[in-house]
BALOBA-1460 file (C-alpha; in Angstrom, 3 decimals):
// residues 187
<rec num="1" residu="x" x="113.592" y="152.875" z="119.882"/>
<rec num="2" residu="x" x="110.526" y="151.228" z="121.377"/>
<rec num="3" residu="x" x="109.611" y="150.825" z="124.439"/>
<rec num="4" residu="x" x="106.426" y="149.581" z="126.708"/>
<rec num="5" residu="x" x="104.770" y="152.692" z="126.057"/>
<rec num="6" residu="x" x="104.958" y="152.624" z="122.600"/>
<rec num="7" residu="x" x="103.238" y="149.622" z="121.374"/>
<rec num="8" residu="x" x="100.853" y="146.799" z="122.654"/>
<rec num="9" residu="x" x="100.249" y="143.118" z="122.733"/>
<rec num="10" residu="x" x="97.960" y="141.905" z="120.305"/>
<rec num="11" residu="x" x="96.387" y="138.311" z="120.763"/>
<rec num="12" residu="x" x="94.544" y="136.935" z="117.914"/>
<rec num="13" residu="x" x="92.337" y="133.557" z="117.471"/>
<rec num="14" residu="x" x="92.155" y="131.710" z="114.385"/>
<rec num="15" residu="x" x="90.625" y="128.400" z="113.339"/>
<rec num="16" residu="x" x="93.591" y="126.160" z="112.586"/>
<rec num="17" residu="x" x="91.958" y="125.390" z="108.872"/>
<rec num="18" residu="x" x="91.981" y="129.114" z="108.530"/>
<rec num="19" residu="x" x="95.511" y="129.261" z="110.065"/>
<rec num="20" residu="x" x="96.792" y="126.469" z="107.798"/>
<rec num="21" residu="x" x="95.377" y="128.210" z="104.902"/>
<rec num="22" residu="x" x="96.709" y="130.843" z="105.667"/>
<rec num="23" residu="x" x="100.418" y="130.017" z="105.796"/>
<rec num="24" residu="x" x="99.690" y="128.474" z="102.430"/>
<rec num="25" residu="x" x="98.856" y="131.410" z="100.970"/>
<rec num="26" residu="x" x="102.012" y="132.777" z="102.501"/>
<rec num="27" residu="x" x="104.375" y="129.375" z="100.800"/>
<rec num="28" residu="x" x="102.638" y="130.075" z="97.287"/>
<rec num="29" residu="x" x="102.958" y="133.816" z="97.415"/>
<rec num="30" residu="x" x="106.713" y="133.147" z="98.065"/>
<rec num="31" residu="x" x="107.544" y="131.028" z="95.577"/>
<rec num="32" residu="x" x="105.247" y="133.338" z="92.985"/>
<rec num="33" residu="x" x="107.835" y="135.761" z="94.240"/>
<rec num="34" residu="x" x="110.616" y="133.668" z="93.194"/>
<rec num="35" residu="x" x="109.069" y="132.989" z="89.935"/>
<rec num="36" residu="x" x="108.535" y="136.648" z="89.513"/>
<rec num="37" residu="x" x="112.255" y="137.545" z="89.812"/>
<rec num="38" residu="x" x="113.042" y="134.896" z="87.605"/>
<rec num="39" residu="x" x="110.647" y="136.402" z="84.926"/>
<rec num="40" residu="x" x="108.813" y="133.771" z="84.230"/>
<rec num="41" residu="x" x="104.466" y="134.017" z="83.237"/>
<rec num="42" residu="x" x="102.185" y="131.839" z="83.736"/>
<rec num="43" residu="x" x="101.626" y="132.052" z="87.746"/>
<rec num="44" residu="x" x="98.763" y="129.866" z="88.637"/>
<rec num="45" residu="x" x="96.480" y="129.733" z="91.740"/>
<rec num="46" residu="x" x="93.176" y="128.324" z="90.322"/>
<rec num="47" residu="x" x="93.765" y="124.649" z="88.362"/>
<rec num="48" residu="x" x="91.280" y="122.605" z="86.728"/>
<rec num="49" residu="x" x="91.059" y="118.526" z="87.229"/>
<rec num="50" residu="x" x="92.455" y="118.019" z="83.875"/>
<rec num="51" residu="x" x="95.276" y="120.498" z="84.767"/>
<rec num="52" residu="x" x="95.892" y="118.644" z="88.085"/>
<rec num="53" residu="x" x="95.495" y="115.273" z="86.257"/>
<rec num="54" residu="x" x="98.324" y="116.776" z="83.833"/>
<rec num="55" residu="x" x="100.667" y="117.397" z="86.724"/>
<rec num="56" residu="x" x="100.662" y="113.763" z="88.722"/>
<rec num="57" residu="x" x="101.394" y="114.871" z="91.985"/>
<rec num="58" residu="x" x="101.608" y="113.062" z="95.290"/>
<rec num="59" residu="x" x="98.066" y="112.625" z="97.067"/>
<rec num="60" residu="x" x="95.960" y="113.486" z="93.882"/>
<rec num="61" residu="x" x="93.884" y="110.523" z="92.020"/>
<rec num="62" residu="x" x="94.455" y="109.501" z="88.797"/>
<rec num="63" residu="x" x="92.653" y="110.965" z="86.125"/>
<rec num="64" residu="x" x="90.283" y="114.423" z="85.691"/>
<rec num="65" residu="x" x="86.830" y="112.656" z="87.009"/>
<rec num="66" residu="x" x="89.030" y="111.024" z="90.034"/>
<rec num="67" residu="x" x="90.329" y="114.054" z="90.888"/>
<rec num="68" residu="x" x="86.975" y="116.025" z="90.862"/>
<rec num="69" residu="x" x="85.193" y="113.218" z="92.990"/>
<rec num="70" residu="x" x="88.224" y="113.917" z="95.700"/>
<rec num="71" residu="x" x="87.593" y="117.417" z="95.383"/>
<rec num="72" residu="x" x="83.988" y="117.158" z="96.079"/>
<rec num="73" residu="x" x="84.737" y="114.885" z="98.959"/>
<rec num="74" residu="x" x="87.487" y="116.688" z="100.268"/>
<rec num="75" residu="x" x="85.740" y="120.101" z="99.604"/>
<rec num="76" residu="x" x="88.311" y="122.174" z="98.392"/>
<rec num="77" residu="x" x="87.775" y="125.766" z="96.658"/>
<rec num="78" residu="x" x="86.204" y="126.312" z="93.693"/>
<rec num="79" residu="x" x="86.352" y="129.616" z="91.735"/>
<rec num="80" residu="x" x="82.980" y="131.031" z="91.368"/>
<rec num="81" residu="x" x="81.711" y="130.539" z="87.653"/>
<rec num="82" residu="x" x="80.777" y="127.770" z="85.297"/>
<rec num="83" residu="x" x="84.217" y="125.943" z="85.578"/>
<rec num="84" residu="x" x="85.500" y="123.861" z="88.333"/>
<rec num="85" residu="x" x="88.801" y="125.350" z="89.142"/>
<rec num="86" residu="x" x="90.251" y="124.337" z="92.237"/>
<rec num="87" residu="x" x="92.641" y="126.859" z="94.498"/>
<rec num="88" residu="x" x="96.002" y="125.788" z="95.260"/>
<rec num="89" residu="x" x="95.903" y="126.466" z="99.214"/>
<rec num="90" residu="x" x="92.643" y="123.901" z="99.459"/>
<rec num="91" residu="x" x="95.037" y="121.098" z="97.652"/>
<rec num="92" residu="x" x="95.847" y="117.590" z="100.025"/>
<rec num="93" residu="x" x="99.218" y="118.788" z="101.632"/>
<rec num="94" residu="x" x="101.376" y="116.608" z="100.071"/>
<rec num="95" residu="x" x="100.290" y="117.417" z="96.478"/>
<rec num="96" residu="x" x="100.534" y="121.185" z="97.455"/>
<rec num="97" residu="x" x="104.063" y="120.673" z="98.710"/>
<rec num="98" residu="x" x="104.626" y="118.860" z="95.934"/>
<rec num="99" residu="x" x="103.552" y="122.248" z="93.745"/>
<rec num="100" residu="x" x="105.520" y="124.401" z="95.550"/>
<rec num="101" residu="x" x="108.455" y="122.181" z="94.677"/>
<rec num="102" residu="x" x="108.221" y="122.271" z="91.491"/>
<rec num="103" residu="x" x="107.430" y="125.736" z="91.225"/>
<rec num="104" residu="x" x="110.745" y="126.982" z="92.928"/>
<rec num="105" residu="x" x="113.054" y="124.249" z="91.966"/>
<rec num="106" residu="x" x="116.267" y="126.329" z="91.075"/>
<rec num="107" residu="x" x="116.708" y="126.901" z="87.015"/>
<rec num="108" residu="x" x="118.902" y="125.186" z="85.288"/>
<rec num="109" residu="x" x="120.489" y="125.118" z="81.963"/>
<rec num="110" residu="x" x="119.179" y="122.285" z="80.737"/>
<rec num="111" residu="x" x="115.503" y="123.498" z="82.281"/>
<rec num="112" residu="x" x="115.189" y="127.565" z="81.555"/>
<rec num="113" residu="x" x="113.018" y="127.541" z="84.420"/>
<rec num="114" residu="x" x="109.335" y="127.765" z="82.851"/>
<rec num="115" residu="x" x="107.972" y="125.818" z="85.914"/>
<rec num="116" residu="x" x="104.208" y="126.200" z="85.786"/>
<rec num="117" residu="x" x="102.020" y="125.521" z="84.294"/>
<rec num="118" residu="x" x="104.184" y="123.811" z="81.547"/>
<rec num="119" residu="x" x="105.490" y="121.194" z="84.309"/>
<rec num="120" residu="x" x="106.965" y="118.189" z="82.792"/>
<rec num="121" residu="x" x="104.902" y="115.100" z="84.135"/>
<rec num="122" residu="x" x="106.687" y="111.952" z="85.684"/>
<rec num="123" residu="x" x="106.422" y="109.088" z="82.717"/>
<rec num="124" residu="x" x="103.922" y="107.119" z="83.024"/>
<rec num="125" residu="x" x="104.915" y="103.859" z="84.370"/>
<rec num="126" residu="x" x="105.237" y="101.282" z="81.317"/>
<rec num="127" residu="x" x="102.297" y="98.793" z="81.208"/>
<rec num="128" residu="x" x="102.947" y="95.032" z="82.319"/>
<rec num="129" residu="x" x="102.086" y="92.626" z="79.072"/>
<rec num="130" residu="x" x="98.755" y="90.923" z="79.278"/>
<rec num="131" residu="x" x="98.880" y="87.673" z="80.522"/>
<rec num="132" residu="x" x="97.202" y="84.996" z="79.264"/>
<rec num="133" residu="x" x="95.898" y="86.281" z="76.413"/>
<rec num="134" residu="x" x="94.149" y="83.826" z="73.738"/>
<rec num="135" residu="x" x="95.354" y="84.455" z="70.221"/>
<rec num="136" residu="x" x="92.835" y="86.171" z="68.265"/>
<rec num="137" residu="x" x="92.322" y="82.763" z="66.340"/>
<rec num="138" residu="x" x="91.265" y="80.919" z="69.217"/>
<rec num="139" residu="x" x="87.235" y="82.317" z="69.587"/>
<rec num="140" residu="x" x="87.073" y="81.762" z="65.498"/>
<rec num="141" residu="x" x="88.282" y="78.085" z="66.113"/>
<rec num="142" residu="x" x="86.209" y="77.708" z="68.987"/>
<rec num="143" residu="x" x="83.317" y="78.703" z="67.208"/>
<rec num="144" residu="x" x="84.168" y="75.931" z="64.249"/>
<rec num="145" residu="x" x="83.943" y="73.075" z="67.110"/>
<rec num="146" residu="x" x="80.832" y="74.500" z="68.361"/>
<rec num="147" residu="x" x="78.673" y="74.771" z="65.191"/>
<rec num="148" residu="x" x="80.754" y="73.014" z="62.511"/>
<rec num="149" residu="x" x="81.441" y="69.675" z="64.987"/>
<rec num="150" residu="x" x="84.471" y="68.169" z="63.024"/>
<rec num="151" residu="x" x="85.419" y="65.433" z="63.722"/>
<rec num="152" residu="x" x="89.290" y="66.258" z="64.124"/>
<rec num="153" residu="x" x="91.772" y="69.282" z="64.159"/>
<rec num="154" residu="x" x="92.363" y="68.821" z="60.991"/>
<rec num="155" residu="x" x="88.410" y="68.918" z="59.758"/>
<rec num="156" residu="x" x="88.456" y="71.981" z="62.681"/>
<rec num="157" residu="x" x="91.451" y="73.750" z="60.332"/>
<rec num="158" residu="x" x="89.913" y="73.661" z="57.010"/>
<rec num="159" residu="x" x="86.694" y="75.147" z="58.139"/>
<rec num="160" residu="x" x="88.537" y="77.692" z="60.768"/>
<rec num="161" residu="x" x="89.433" y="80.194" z="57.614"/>
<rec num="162" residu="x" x="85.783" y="80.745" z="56.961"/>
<rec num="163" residu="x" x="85.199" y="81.811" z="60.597"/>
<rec num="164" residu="x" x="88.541" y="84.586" z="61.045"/>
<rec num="165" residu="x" x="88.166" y="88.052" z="60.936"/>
<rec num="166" residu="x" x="90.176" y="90.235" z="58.540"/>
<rec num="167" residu="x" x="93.682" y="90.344" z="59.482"/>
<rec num="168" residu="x" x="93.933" y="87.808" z="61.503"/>
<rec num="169" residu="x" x="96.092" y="84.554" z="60.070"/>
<rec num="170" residu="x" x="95.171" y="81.098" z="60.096"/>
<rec num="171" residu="x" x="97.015" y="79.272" z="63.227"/>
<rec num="172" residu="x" x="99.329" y="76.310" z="62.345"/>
<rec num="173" residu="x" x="98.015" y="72.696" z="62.851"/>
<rec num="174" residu="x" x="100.569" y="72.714" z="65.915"/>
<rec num="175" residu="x" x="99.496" y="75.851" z="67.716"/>
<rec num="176" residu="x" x="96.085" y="75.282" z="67.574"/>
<rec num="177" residu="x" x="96.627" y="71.409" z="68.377"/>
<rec num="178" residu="x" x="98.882" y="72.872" z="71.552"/>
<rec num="179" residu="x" x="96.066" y="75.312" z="72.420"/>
<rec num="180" residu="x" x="93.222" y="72.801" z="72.542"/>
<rec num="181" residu="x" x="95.409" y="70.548" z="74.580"/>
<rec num="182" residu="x" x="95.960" y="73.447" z="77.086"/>
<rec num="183" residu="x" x="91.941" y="73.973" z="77.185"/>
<rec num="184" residu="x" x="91.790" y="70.149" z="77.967"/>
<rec num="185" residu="x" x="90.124" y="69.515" z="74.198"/>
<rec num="186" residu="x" x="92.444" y="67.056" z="73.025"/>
<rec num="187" residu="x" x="94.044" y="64.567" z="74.536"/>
């Protein structure tokens, strides 16, 4: 039993950086705990940019150069040596939440539970088609008008095969009559 006599107050000051680091340290040891009952390897504390690029989380830039200009800016940790490795605990909040997420998300059957570093990236969002795109015979043909002069599409087409690049296929006399129209070429 304890009573006044046997113990004391204790009163201590912190910055609240160093207090916010602190109970960082405190979230990431837990869930390395959690990942040590589990068995699992690979526990990480130190990630490169390219590693944190790999991941996508929440509040990081896109891409390893991105990422190490925010790091510079936002001066988080780096491990002492050639490499820039960058400490969990000095992460924005919301990627290092993030982390922490993924590190103790329960196991499932379907994922044996080999959360870091192997973490399985969101896909990356599919890319919109390019709009208004010329067709890659358009330059050649452009080219024909410019040094060639003819005198009508049709003079323009017979000279046009000269001026194409390997690969690329001769346009019909109605595309390329619809895509000078559309650059205001023919009436």
């Amino acid at each position: 039993m304890t009573t006044d006599k046997d113990g004391f107050s204790l009163t201590v000051s912190l910055p609240a950086a160093e207090l916010g680091a602190l109970r960082r340290r405190v979230t990431y040891l837990e869930a390395t705990l959690v990942q040590v009952l589990r068995g699992q390897r690979g526990i990480k504390e130190w990630f490169t940019a390219a590693e944190l690029a790999e991941l996508r989380l929440p509040g990081l830039s896109l891409g390893k150069g991105a990422i190490t200009r925010q790091a510079r800016q936002q001066g988080w940790t780096t491990r002492p040596g050639g490499r820039n490795e960058y400490h969990f605990s000095t992460l924005p909040r919301r990627t290092f939440e993030a982390l922490i997420d993924r590190v103790i998300a329960p196991a499932t059957p379907e994922d044996p539970g080999n959360q870091v570093p192997a973490f399985a990236p969101p896909p990356l969002p599919p890319e919109a088609p390019e709009t208004d795109t010329a067709p890659p015979w358009l330059l050649p043909l452009m080219r024909v008008i410019r040094s060639e002069a003819p005198a009508t599409v049709n003079e323009a087409m017979e000279l046009l095969p000269r001026y194409l690049p390997k690969g690329v296929s001769c346009p019909t006399l109605e595309e390329a009559t619809v895509a000078l129209r559309r650059l205001g070429m023919v009436g």
